[in-house]
C-alpha positions in Angstrom: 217.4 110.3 -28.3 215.3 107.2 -29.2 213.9 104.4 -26.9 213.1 100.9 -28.2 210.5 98.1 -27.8 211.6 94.9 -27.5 210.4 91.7 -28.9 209.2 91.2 -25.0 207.4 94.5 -24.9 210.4 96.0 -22.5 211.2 99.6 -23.2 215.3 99.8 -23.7 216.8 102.8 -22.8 219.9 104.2 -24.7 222.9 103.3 -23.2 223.9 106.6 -22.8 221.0 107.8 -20.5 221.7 104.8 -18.5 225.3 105.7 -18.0 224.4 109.1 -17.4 221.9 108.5 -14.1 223.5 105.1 -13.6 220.5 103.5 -13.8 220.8 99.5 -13.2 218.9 96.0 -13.8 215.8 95.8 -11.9 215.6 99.5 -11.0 212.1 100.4 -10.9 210.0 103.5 -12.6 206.4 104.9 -12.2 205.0 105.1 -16.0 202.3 108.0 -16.4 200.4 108.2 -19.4 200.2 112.2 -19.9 198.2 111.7 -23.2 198.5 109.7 -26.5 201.7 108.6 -27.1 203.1 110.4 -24.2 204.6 108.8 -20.9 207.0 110.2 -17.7 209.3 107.7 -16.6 210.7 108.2 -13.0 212.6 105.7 -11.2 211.6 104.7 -7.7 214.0 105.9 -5.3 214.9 102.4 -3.1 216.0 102.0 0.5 219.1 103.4 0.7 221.7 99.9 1.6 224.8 99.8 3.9 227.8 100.8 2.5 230.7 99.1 2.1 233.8 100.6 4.4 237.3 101.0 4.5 239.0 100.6 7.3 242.6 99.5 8.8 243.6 96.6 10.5 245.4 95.5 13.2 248.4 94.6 11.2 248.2 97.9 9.3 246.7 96.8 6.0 243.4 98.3 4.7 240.3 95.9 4.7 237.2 96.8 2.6 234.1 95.3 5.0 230.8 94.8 2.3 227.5 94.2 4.0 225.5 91.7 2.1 223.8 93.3 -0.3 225.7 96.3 -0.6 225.7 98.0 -4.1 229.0 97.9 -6.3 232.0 99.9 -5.8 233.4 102.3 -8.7 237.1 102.8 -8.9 236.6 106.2 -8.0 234.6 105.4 -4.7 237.1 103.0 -4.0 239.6 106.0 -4.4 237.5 108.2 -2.2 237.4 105.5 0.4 241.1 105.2 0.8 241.8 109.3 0.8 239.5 109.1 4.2 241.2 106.6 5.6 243.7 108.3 8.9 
């Protein structure tokens, strides 16, 4: 798989590879240089956030709380979320 340089000097990553480690805007990575024209990219593991929750109300509905801050929600959390709930 091939990585570009952009006209800014930012490495692009296939779109693929993102997908596959859901890597997002502004995560971080430690570049080593291991020798000419050879470099280890790892991302930077951050602070793991709050959560959002599912829980339900007093009238029997569900309601979703998200902390500020919290990262997005994929239809399949969202799924997991409600097959937890009592």
């Amino acid at each position: 798989m091939t990585a570009s340089i952009s006209t800014k000097g930012q490495i692009v990553l296939p779109k693929q590879l993102r997908e596959l480690d859901k890597i997002q805007p502004a995560d971080d990575f430690h570049v080593t240089r291991l020798g000419p024209g050879k470099y280890l990219y790892q991302r930077i593991q951050k602070p793991r956030q709050q959560n959002a929750t599912l829980t339900i109300g007093k009238d029997g509905l569900p309601i979703f709380r998200v902390p500020k801050g919290a990262p997005r929600l994929t239809t399949e959390e969202v799924k997991r979320l409600e097959a937890e709930l009592p």
